[in-house]
DRENDO-1510 file (C-alpha; in Angstrom, 1 decimal, always signed):
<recs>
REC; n; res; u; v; w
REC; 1; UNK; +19.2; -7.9; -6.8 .
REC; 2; UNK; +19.1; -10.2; -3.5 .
REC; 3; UNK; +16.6; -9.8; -0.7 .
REC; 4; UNK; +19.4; -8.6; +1.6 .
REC; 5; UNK; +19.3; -5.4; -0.8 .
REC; 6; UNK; +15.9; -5.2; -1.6 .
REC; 7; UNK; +15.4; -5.1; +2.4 .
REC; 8; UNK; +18.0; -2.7; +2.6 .
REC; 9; UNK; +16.3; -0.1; +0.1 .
REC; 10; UNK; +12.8; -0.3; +1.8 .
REC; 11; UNK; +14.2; +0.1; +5.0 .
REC; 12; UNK; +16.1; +3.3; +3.7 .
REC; 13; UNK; +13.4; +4.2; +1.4 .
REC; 14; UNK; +10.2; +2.7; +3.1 .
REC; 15; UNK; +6.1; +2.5; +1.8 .
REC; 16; UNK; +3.9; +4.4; +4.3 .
REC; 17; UNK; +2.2; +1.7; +5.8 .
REC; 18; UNK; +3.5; -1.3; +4.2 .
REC; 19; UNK; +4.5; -4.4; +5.6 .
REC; 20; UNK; +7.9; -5.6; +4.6 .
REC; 21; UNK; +7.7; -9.4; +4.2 .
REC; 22; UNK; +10.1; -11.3; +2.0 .
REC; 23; UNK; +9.2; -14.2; +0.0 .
REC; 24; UNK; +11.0; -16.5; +2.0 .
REC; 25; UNK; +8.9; -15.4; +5.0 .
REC; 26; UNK; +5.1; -15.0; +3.1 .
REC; 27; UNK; +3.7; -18.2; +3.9 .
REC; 28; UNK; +5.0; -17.9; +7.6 .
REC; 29; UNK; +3.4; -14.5; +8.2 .
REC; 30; UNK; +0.8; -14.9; +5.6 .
REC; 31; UNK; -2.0; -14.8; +8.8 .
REC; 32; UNK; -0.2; -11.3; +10.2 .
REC; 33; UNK; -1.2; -9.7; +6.2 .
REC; 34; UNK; -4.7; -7.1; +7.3 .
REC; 35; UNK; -7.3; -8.4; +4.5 .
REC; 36; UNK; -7.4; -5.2; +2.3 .
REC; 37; UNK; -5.9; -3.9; -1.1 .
REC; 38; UNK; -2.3; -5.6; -1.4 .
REC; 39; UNK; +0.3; -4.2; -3.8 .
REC; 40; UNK; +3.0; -6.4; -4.4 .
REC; 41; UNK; +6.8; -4.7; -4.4 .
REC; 42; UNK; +9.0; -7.4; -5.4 .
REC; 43; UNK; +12.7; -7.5; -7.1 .
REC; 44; UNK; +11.5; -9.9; -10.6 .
REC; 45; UNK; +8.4; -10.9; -12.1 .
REC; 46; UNK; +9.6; -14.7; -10.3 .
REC; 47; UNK; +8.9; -13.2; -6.9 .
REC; 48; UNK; +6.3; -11.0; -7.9 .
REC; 49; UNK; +4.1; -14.9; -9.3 .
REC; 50; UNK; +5.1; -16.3; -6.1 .
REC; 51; UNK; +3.7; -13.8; -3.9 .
REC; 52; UNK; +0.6; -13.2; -5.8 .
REC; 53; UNK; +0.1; -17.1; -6.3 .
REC; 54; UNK; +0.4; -17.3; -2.5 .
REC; 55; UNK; -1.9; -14.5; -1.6 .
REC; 56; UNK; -4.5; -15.1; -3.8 .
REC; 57; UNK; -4.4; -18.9; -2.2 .
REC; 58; UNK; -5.1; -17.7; +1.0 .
REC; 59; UNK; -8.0; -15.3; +0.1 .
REC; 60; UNK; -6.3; -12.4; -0.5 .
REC; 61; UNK; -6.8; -9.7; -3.1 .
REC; 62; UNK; -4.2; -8.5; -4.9 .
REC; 63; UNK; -4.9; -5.3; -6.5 .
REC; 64; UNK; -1.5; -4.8; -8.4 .
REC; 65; UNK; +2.6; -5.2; -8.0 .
REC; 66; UNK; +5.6; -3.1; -9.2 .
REC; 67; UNK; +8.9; -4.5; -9.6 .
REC; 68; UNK; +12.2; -2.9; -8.3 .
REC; 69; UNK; +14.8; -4.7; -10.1 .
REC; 70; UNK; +16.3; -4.3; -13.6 .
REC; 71; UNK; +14.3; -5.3; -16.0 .
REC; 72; UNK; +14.4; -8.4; -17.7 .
</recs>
């Protein structure tokens, strides 16, 4: 599943409050992320690493993920 798809389910199928970033845009929005619980929705367990790796860098407190795609 690409991002383009991935984007085009949350937007149809949104998280009440979430905040859609894709991987390719973490690091550049990382200071826009409020500093409370973070769930991570990602497509693999590849972006799912990345984001929480990042994250938990910047001081962030990842409290869990789910992953959307098929499973591996």
């Amino acid at each position: 599943m690409s991002i383009s798809e991935i984007i085009r389910i949350l937007q149809k199928n949104p998280v009440n409050g979430a905040i859609n970033i894709p991987c390719g845009y973490l690091k550049r929005y990382i200071k826009e992320i409020p500093n409370r619980h973070i769930v991570i929705i990602a497509s693999n367990e590849l972006e799912k690493n990345f984001g929480a790796r990042l994250l938990k860098k910047y001081g962030y407190n990842v409290k869990g993920y789910t992953i959307t795609g098929p499973s591996q």
